[in-house]
Predicted model as a PDB file, atoms N, CA, C, CB and O in Angstrom, pLDDT in the B-factor column:
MODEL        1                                                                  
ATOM      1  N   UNK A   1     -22.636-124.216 -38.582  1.00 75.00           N  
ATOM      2  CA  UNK A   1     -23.409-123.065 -38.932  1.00 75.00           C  
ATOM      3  C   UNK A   1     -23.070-121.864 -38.049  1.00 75.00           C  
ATOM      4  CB  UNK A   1     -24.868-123.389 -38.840  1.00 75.00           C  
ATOM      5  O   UNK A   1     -22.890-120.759 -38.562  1.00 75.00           O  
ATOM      6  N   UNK A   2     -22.987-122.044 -36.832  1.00 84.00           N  
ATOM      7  CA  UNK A   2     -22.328-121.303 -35.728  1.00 84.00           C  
ATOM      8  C   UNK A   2     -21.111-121.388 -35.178  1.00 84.00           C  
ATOM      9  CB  UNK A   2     -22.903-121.407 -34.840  1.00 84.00           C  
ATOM     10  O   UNK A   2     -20.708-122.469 -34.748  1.00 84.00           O  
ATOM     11  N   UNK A   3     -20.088-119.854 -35.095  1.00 92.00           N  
ATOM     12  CA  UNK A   3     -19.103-120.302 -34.582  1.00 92.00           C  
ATOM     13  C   UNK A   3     -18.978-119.200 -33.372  1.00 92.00           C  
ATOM     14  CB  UNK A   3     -17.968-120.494 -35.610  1.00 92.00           C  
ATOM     15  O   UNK A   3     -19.603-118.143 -33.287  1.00 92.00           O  
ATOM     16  N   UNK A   4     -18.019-119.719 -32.469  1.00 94.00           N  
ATOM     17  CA  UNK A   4     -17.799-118.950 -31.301  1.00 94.00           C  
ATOM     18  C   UNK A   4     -16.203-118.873 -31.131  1.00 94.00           C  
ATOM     19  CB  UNK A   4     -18.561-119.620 -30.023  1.00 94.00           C  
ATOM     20  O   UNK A   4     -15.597-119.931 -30.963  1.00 94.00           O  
ATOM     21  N   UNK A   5     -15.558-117.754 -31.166  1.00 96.00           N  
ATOM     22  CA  UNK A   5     -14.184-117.429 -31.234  1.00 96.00           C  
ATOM     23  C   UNK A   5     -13.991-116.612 -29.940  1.00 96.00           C  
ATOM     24  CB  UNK A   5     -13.786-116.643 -32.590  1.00 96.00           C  
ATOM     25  O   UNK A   5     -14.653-115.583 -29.814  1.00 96.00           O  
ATOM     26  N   UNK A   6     -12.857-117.111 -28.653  1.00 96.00           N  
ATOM     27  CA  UNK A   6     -12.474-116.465 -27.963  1.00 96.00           C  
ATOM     28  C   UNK A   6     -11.162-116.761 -27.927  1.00 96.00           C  
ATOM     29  CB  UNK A   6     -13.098-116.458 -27.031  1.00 96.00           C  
ATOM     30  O   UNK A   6     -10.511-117.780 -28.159  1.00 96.00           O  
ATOM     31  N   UNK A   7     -10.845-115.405 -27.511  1.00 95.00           N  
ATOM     32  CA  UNK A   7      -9.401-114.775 -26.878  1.00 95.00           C  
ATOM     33  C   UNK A   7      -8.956-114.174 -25.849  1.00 95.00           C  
ATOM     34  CB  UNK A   7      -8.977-114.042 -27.417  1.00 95.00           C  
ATOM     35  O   UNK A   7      -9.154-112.981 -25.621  1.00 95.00           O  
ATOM     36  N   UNK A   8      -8.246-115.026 -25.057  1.00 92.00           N  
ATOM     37  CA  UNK A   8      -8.477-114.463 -23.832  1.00 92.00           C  
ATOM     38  C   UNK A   8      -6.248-114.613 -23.500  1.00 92.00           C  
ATOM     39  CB  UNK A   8     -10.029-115.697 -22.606  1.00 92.00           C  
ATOM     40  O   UNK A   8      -5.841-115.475 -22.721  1.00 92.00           O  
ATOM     41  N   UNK A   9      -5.571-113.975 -23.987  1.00 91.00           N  
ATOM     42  CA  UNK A   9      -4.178-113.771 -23.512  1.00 91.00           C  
ATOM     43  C   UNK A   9      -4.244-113.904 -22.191  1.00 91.00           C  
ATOM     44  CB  UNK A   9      -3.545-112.494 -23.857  1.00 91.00           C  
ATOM     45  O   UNK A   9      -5.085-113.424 -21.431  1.00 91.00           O  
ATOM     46  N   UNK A  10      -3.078-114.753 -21.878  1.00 92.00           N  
ATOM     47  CA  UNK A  10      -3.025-114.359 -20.235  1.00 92.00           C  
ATOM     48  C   UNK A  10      -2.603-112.648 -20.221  1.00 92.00           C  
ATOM     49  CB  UNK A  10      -1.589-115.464 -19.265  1.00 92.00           C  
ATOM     50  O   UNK A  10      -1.896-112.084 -21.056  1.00 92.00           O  
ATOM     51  N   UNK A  11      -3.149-112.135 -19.220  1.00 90.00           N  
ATOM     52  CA  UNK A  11      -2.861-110.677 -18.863  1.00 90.00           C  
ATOM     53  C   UNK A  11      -3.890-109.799 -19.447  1.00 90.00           C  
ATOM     54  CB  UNK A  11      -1.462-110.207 -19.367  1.00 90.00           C  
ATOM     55  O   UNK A  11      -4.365-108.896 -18.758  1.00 90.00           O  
ATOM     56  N   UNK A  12      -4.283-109.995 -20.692  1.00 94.00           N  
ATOM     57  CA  UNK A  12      -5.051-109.429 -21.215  1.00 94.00           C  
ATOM     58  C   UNK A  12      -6.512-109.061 -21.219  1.00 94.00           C  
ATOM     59  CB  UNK A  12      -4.808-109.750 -21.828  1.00 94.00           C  
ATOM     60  O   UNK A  12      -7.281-109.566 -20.401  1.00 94.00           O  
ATOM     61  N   UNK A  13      -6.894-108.224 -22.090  1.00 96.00           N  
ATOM     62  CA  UNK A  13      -8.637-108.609 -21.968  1.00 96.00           C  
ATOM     63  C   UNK A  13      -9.113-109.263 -22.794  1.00 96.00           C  
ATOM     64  CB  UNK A  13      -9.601-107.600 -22.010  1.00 96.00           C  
ATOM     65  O   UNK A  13      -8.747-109.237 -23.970  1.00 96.00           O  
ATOM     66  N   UNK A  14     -10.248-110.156 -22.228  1.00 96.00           N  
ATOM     67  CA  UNK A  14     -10.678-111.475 -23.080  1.00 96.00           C  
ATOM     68  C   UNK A  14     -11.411-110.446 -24.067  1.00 96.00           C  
ATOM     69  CB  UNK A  14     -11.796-112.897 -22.209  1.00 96.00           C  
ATOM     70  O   UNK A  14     -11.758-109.272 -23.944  1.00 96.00           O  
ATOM     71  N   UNK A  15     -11.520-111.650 -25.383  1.00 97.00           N  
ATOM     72  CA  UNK A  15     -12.552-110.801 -26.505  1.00 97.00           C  
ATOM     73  C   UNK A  15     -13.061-111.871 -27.291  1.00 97.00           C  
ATOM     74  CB  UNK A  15     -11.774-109.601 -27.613  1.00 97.00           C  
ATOM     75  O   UNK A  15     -12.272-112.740 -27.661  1.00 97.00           O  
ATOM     76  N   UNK A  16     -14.086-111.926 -27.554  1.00 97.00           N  
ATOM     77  CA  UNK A  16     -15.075-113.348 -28.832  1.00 97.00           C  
ATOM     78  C   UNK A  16     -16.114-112.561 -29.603  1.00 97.00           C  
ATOM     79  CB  UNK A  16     -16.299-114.911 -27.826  1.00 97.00           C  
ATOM     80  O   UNK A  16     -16.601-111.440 -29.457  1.00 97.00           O  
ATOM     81  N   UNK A  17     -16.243-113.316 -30.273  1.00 97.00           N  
ATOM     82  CA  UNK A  17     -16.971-112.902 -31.306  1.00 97.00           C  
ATOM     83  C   UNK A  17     -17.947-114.199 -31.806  1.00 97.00           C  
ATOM     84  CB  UNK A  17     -15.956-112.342 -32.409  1.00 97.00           C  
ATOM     85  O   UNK A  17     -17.432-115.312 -31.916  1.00 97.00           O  
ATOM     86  N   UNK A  18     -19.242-114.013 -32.071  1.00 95.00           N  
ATOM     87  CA  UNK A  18     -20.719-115.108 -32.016  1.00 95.00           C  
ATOM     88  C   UNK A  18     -20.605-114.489 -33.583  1.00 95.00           C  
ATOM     89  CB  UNK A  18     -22.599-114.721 -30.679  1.00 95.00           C  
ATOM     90  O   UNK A  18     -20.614-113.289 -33.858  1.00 95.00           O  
ATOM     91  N   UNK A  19     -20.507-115.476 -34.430  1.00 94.00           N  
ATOM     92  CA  UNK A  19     -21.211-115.335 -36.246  1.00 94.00           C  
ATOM     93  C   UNK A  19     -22.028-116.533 -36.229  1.00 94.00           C  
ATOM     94  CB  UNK A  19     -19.903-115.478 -37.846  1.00 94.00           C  
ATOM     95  O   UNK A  19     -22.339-117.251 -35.278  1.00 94.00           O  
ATOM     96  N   UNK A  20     -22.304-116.610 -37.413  1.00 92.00           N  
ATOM     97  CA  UNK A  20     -23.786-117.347 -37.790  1.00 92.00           C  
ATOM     98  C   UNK A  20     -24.033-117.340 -39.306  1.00 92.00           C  
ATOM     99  CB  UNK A  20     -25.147-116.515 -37.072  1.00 92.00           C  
ATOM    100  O   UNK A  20     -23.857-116.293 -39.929  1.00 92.00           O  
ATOM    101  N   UNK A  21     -24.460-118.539 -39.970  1.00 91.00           N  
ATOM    102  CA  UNK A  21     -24.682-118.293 -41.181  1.00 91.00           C  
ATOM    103  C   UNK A  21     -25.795-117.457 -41.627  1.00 91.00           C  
ATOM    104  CB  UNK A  21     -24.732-119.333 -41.679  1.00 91.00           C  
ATOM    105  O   UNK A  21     -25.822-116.990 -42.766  1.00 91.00           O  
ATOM    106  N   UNK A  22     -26.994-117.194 -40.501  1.00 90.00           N  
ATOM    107  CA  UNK A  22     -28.125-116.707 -40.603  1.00 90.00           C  
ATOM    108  C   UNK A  22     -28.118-115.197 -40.299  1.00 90.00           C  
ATOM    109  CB  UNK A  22     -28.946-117.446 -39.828  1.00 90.00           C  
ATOM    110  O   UNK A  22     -29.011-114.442 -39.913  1.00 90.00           O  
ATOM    111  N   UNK A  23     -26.929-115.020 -40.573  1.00 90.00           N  
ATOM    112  CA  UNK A  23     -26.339-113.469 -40.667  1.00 90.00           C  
ATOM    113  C   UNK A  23     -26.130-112.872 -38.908  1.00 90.00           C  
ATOM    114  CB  UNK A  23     -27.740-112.294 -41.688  1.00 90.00           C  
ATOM    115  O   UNK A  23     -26.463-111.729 -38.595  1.00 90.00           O  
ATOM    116  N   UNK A  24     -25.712-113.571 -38.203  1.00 90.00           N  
ATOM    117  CA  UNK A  24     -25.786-113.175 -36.830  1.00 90.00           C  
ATOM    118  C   UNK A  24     -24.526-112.604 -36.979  1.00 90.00           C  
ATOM    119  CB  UNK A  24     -26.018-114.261 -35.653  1.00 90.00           C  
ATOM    120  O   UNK A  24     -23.928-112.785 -38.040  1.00 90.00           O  
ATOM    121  N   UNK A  25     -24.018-111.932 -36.071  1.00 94.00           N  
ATOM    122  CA  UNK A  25     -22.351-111.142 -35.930  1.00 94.00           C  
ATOM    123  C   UNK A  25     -22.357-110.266 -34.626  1.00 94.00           C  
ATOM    124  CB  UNK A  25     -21.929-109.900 -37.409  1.00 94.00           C  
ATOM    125  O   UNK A  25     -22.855-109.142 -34.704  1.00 94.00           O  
ATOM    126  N   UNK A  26     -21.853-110.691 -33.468  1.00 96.00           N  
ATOM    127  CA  UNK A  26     -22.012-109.988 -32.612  1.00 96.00           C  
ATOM    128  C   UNK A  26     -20.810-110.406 -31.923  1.00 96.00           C  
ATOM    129  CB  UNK A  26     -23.243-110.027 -32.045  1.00 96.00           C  
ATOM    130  O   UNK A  26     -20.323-111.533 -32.021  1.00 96.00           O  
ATOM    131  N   UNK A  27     -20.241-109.236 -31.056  1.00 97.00           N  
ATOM    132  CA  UNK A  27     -18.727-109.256 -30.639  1.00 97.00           C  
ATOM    133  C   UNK A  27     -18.981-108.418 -29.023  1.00 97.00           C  
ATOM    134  CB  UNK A  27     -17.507-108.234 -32.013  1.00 97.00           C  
ATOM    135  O   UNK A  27     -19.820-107.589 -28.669  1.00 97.00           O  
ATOM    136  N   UNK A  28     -17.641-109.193 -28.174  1.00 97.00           N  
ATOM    137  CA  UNK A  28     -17.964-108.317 -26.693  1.00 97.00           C  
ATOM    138  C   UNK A  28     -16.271-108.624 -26.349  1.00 97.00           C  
ATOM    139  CB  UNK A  28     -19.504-109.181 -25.230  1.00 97.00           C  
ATOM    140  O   UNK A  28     -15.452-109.387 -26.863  1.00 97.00           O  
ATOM    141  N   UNK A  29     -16.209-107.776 -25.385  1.00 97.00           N  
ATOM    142  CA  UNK A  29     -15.031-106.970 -24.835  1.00 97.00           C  
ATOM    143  C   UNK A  29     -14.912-107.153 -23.487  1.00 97.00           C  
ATOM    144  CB  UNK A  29     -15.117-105.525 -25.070  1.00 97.00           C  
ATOM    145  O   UNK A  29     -15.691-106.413 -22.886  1.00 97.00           O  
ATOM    146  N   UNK A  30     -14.277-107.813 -22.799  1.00 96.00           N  
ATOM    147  CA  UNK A  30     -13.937-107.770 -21.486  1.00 96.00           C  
ATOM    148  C   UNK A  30     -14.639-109.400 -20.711  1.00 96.00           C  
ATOM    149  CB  UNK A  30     -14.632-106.173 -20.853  1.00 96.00           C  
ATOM    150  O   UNK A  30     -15.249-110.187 -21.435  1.00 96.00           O  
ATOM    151  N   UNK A  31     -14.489-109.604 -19.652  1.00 94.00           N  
ATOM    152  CA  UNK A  31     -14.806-110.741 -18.831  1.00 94.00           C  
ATOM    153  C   UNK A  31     -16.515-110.302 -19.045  1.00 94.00           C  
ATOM    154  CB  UNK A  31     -13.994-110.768 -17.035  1.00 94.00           C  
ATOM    155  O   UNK A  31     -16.954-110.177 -20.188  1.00 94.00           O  
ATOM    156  N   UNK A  32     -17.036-110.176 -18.337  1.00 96.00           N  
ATOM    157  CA  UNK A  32     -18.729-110.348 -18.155  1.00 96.00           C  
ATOM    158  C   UNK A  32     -18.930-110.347 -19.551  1.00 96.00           C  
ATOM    159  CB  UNK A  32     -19.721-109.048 -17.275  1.00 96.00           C  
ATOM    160  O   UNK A  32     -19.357-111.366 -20.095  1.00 96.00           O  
ATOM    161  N   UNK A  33     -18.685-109.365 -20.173  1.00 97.00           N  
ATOM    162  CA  UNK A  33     -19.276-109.271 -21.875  1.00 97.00           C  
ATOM    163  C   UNK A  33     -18.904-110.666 -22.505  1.00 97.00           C  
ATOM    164  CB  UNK A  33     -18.394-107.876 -22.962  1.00 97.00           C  
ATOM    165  O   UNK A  33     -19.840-111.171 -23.126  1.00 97.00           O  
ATOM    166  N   UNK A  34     -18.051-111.201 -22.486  1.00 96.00           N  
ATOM    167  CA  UNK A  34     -17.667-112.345 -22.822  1.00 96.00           C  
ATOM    168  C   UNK A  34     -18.463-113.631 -22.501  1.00 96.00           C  
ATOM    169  CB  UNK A  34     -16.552-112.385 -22.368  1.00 96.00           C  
ATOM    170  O   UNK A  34     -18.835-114.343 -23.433  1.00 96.00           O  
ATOM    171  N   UNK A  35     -18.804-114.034 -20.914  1.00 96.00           N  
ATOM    172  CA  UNK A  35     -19.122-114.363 -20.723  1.00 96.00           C  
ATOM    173  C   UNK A  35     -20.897-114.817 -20.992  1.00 96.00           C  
ATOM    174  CB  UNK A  35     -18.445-114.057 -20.213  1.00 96.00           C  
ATOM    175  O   UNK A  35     -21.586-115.835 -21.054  1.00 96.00           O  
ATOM    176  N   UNK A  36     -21.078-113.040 -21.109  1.00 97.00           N  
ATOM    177  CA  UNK A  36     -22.588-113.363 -21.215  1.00 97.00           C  
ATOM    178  C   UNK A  36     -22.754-113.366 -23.173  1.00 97.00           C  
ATOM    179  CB  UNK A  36     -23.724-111.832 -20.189  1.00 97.00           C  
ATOM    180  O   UNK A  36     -23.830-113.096 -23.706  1.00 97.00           O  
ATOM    181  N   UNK A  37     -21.773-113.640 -23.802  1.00 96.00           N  
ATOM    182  CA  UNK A  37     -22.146-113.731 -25.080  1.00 96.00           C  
ATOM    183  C   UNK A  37     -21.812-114.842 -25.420  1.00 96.00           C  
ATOM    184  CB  UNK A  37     -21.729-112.858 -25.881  1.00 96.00           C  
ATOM    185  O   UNK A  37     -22.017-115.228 -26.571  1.00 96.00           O  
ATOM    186  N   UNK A  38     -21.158-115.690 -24.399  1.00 95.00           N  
ATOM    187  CA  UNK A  38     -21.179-117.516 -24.579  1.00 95.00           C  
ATOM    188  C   UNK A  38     -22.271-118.233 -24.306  1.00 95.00           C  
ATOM    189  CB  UNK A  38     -20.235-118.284 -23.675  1.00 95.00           C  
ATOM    190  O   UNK A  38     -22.437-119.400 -24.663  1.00 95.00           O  
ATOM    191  N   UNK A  39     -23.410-117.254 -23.372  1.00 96.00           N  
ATOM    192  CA  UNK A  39     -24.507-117.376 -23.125  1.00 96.00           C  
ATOM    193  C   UNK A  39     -25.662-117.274 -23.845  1.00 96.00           C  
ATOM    194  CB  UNK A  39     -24.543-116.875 -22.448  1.00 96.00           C  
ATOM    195  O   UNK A  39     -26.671-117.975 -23.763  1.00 96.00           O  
ATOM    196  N   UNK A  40     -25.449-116.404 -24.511  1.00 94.00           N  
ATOM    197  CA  UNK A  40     -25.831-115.790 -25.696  1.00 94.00           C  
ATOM    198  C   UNK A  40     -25.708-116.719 -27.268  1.00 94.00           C  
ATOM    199  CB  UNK A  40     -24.910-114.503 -25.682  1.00 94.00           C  
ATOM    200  O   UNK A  40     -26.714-117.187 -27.802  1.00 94.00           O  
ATOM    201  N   UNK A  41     -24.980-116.797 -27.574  1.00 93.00           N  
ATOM    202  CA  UNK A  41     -24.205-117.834 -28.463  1.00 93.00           C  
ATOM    203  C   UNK A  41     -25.170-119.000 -28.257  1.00 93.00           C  
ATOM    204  CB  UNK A  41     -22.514-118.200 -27.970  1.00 93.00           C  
ATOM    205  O   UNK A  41     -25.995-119.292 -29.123  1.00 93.00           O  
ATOM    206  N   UNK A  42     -25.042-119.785 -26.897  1.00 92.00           N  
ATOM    207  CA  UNK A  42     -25.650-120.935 -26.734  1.00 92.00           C  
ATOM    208  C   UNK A  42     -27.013-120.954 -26.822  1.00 92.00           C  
ATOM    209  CB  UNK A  42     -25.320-121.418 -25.688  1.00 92.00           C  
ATOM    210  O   UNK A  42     -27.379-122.129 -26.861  1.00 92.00           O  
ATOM    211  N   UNK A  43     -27.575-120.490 -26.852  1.00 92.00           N  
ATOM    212  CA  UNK A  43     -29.442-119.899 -26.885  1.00 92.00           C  
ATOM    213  C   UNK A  43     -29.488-119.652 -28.011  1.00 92.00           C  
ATOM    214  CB  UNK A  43     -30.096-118.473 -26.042  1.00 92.00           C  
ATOM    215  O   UNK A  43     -30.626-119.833 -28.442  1.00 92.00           O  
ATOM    216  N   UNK A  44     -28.621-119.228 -28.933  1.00 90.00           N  
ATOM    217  CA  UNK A  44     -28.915-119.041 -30.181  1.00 90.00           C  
ATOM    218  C   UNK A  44     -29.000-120.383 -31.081  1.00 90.00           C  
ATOM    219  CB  UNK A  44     -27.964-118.117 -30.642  1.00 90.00           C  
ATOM    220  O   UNK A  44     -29.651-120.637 -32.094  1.00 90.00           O  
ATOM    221  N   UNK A  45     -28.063-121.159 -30.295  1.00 84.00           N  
ATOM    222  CA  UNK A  45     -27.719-121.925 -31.164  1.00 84.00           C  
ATOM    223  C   UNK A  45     -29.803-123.191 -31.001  1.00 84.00           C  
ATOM    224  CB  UNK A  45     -25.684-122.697 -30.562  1.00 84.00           C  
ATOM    225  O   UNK A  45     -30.004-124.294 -31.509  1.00 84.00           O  
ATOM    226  N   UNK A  46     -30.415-122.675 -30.480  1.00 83.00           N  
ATOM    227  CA  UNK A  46     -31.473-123.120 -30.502  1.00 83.00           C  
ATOM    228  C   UNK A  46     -32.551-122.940 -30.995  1.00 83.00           C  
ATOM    229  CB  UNK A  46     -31.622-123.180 -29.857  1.00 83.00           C  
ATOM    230  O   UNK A  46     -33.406-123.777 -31.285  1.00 83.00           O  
ATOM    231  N   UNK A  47     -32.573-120.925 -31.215  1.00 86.00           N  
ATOM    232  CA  UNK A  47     -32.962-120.345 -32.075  1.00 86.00           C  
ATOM    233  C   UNK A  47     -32.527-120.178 -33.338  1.00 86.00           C  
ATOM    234  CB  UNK A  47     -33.075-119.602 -31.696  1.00 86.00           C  
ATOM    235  O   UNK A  47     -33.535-119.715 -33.871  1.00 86.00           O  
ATOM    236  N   UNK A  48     -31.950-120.224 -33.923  1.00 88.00           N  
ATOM    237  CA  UNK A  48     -31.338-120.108 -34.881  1.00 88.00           C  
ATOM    238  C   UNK A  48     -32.395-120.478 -36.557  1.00 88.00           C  
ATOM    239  CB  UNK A  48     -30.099-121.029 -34.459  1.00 88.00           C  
ATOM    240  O   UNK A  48     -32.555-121.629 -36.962  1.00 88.00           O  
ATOM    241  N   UNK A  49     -32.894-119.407 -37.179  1.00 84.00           N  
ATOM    242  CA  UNK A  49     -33.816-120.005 -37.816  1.00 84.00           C  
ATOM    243  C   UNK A  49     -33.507-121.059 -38.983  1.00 84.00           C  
ATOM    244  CB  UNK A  49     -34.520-119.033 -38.221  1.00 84.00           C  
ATOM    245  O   UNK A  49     -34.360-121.460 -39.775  1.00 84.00           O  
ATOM    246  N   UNK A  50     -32.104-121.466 -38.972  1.00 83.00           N  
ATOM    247  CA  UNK A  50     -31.338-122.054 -40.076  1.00 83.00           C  
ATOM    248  C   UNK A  50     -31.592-123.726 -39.420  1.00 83.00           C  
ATOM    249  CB  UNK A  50     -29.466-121.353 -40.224  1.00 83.00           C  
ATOM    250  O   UNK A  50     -31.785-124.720 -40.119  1.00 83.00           O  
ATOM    251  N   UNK A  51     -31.542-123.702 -38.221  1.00 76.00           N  
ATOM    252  CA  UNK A  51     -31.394-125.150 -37.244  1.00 76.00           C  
ATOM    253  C   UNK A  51     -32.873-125.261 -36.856  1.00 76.00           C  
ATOM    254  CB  UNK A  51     -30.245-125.037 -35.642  1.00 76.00           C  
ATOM    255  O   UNK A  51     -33.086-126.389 -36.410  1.00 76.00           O  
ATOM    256  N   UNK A  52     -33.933-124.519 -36.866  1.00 68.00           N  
ATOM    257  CA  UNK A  52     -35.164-125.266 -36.260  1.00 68.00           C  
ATOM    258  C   UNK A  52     -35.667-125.221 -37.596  1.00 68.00           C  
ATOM    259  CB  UNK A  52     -36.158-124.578 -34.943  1.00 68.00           C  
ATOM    260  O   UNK A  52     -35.314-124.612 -38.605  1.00 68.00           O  
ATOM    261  N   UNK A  53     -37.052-126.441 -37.204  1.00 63.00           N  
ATOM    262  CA  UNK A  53     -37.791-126.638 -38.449  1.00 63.00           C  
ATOM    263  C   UNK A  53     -39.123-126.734 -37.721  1.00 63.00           C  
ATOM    264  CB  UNK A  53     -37.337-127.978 -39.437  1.00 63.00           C  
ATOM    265  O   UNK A  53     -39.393-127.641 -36.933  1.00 63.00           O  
ATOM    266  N   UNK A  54     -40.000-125.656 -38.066  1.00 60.00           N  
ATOM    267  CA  UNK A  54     -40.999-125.701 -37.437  1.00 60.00           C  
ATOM    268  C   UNK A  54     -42.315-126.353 -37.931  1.00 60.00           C  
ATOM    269  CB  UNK A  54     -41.108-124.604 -37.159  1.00 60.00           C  
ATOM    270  O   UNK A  54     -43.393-126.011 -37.445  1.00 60.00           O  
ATOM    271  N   UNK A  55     -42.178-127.685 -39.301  1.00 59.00           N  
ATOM    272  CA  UNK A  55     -42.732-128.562 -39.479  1.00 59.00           C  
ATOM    273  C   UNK A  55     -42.147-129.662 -38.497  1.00 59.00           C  
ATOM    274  CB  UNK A  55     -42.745-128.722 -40.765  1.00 59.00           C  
ATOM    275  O   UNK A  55     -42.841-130.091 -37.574  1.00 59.00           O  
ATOM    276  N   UNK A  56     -41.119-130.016 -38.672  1.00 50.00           N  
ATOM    277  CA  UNK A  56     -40.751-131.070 -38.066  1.00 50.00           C  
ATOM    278  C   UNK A  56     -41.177-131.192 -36.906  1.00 50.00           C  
ATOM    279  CB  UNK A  56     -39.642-131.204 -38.060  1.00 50.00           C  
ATOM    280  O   UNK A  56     -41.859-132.181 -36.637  1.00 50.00           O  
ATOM    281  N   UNK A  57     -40.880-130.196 -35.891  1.00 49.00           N  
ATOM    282  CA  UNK A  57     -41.838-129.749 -34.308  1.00 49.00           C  
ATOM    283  C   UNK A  57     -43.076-130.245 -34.304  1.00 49.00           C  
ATOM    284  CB  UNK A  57     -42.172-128.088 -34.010  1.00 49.00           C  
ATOM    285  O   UNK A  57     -43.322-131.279 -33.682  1.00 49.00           O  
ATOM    286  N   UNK A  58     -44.132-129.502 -35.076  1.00 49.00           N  
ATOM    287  CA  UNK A  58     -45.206-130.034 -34.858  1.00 49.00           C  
ATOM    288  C   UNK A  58     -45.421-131.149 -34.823  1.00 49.00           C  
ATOM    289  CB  UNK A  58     -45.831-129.729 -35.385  1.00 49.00           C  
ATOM    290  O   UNK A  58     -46.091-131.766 -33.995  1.00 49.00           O  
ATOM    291  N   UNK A  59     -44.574-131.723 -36.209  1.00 48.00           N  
ATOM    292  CA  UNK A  59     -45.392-133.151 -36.344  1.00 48.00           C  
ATOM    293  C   UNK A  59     -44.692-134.673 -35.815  1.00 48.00           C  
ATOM    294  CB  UNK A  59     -45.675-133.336 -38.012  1.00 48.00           C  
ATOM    295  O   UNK A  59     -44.851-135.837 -36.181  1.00 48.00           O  
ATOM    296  N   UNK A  60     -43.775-133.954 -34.678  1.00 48.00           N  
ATOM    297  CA  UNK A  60     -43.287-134.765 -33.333  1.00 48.00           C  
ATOM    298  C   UNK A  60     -44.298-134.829 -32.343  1.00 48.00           C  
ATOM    299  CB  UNK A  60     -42.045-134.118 -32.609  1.00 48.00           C  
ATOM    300  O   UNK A  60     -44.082-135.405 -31.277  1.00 48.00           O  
TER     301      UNK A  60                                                      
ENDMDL                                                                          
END                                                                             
């Protein structure tokens, strides 16, 4: 449902991009930006309103 695409050339500047079937699309540029959108990415992947079921929750 989620994918996470990075590129990081040696020499170059890294770049990824976070999509989502739940219409997410978000892209970053450089080391920290990168970094913090793998961060990003991963938190989503918890939120994500396609992956939680907020019957199922409760009635755990």
């Amino acid at each position: 449902m989620a994918w996470l695409r990075i590129t990081a050339p040696r020499g170059a500047v890294p770049t990824a991009t976070s999509t989502c079937l739940c219409g997410r699309d978000r892209s970053a540029v450089g080391h920290g930006k990168v970094l913090a959108l793998i961060a990003d990415h991963t938190a989503h992947r918890d939120q994500c309103p396609l992956r939680t079921n907020p019957e199922g929750r409760a009635a755990a």
